[in-house]
N, C-alpha and C positions, 0 to 999 in steps of 0.2 A: 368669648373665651375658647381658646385653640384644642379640643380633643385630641391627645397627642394616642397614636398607634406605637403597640408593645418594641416595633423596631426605631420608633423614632425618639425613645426614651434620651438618647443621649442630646440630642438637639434639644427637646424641654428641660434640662437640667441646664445648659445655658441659658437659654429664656426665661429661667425660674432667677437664675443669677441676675440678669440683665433686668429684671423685673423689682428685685431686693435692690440695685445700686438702684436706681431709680426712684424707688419708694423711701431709701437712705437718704438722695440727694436733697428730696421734695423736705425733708424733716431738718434737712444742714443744710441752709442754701451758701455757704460760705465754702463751700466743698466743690471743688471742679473734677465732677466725675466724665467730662467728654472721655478724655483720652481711653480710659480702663471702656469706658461706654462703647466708643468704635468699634476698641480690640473686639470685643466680646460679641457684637453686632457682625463683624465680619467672622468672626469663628461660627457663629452659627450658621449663618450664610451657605458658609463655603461648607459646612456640613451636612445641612440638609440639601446642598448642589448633589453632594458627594451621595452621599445617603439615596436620593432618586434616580441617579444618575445608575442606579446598580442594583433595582431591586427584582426580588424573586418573583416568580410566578406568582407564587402566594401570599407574598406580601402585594404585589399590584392588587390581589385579589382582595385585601383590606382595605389599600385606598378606593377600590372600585365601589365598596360596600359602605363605606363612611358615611357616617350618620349625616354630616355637615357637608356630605357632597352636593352638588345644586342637581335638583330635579326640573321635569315640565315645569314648574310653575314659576320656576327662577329662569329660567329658559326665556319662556312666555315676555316675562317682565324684562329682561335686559336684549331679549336678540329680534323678538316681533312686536308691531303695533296691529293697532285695529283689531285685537286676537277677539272671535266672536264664535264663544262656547256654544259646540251643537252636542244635545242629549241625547241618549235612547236609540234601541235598534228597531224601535218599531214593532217589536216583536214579545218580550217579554220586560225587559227593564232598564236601565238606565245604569252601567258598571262604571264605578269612579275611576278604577286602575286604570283605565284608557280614558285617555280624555283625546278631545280633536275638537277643530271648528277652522272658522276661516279667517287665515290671518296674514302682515305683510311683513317679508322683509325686505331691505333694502331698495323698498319701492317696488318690489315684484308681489301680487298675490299669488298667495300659495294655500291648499288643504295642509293645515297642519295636526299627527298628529303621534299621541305617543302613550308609553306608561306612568305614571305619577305614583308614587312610593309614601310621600305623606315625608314630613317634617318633626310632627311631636305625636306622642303615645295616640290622642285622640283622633290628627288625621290620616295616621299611618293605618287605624282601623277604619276608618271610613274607605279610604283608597284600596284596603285590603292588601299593603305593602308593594304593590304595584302586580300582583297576581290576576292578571286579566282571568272575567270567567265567559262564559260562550255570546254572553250578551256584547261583553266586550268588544270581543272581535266582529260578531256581528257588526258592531254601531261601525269600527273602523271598515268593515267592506263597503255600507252603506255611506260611509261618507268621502270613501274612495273612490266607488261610482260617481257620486254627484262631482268629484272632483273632475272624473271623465268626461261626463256631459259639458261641463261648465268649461272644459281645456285651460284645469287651474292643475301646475305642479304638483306634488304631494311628497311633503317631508317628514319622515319617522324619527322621534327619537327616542329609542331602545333602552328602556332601563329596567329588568325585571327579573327576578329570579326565576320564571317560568310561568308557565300559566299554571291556572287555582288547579289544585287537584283533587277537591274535595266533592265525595258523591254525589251533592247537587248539582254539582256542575255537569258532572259525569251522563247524569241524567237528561241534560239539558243539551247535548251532543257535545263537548268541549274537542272531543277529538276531531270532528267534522268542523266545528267553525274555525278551528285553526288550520284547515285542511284550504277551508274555503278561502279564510284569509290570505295567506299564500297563494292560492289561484287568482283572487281577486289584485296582489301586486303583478307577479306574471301578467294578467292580461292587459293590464293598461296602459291607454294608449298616449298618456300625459307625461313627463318627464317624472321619476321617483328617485328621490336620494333618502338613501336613511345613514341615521349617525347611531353607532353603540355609545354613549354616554357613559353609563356605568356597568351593570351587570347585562349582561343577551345570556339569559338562558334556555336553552333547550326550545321547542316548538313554539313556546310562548315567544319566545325572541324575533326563532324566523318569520312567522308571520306578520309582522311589520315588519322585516328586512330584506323581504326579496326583492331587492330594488336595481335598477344596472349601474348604481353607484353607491357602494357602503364606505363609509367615513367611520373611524375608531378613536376612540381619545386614546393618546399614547399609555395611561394606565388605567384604562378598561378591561374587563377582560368577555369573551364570547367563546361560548360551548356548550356542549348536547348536557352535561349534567354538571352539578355543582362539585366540585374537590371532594365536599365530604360526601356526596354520594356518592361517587367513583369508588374512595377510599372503602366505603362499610361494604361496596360490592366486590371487590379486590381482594382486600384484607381484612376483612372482618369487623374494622374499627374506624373512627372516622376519625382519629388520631394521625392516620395515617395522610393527611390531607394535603398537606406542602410536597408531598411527594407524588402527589396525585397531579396537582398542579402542573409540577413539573412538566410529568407525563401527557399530560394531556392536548401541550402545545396553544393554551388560550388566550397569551398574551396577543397585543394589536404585532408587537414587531413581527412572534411567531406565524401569525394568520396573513399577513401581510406576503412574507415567504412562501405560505402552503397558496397564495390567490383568493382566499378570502374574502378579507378586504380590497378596497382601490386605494385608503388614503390613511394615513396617520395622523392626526390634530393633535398639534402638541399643548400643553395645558402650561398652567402657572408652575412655579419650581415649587413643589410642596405639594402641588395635586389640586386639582380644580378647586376642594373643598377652601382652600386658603385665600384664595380672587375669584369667586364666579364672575364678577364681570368682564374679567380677562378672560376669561375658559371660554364664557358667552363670546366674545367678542373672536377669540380665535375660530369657531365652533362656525360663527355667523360670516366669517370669511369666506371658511372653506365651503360652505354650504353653496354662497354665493357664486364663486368660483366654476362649483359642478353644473351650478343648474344654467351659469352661462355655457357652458360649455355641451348642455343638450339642448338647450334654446334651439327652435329651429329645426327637428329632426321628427321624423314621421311615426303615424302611431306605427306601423311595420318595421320600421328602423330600430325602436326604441323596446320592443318586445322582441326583436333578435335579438339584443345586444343584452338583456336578459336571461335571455336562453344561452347563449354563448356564453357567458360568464359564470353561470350556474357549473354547464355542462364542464370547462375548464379546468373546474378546482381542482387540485390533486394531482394533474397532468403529469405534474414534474414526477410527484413519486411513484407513478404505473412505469417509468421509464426505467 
């Protein structure tokens, strides 16, 4: 069953229709509901075209955060095989929010790895909603490196509201291994793509995403703080939040403009959550695509082109 968001009320009020003639038909089978069926089938259609085709910052910002959008482990299941879970940083413990190991796609091995958010009340507390803590990023330097040694690819995919901010963590250095993490994509000398999926918040985000090729789904969104923090730090209220949005410039198209990103991936009409295996499937293209297109290239090449794309951003509006 379809979780319909507060702007897409109009299009589940057709669905709701199209759901009553159906359930009418099933009860009178002497009733030929096609025709009124189609109408209704194409008015929805062409409203939820219309409907995505034109949304806000802050509505992207809801489909980014949908419950029913696909994470790692839907990822895992429809775009990699062979995927072979590695735990622990070796150091303190084993943080679910990040998961990685070694996995293939399209016949290339690759270090894959990312945040996971969790699906229902219970994994979503195991995963700790995708809030990497310093063990986290640890495990992901340590299995960056090995992807170094081994000259396996390493692909991120970015879904998290930020890293844990919570005083254990704090204690545990959270600020330094996300420091480190970031250093640890920078220096590598294997080819890195990462993709924002859903949410890229703030430090949490960049540290698996400094890569010399970021891929964005078309309603992702990526930036230093969430709307409603922007908003309560601005304005006093986190009401203020769509308008934060706004401001902020977080959409794939806006970031795409500022040099941000390299790529747009466009999703299913309705937002990933509706076909992850389309989303998958577009998602696994592009990915494919990049890493053909760094195949081949040295570790010196591949850490300039890092550097020059970092150093880039914004170019346009210092001018």
């Amino acid at each position: 069953m379809i979780s319909y968001l507060e702007f897409e009320k109009p299009v589940a009020a057709i669905e709701a229709k199209i759901a009553e003639l159906r359930t009418a038909a099933g009860e009178d089978g002497d009733v030929d509901i096609s025709p009124e069926l189609a109408r209704l089938e194409k008015k929805s259609a062409e409203l939820l075209a219309s409907t995505y085709a034109s949304l806000s910052p802050w509505q992207k910002t809801q489909v980014a955060r949908h419950g029913a959008r696909p994470h790692f482990r839907d990822y895992v299941q429809h775009m990699f095989s062979d995927f072979t879970l590695l735990g622990g940083d070796r150091l303190y413990a084993d943080d679910e929010a990040i998961m990685g190991g070694l996995a293939t796609i399209d016949g290339r091995k690759v270090m894959l790895i990312g945040h996971e958010k969790g699906s229902d009340t219970e994994s979503r507390m195991r995963h700790n909603f995708g809030m990497g803590k310093p063990e986290g990023y640890r495990k992901a330097i340590r299995l960056m490196e090995m992807a170094d040694r081994f000259g396996l690819p390493v692909v991120t995919l970015v879904d998290t509201m930020g890293a844990f901010p919570g005083i254990e963590a704090e204690e545990r250095g959270q600020a330094e291994a996300i420091a480190r993490s970031t250093e640890a994509c920078l220096a590598l000398g294997v080819p890195m793509v990462a993709a924002i999926v859903g949410e890229g918040g703030s430090g949490g985000a960049v540290a698996l995403a400094s890569a010399e090729r970021v891929l964005m789904f078309e309603h992702a969104v990526y930036s230093v703080i969430s709307p409603e923090g922007c908003a309560s730090i601005l304005w006093r209220t986190a009401e203020k939040a769509p308008q934060a949005a706004e401001a902020m410039k977080m959409t794939a198209q806006d970031l795409m403009g500022l040099g941000v990103i390299d790529r747009i991936v466009p999703e299913p009409v309705g937002g990933a959550h509706r076909d992850p295996p389309a989303a998958a499937a577009s998602l696994a293209q592009a990915i494919g695509e990049e890493l053909d297109a760094l195949a081949g290239k040295d570790a010196d090449t591949l850490r300039a082109m890092r550097e020059e794309r970092f150093l880039a951003i914004g170019e346009g509006l210092a001018r």
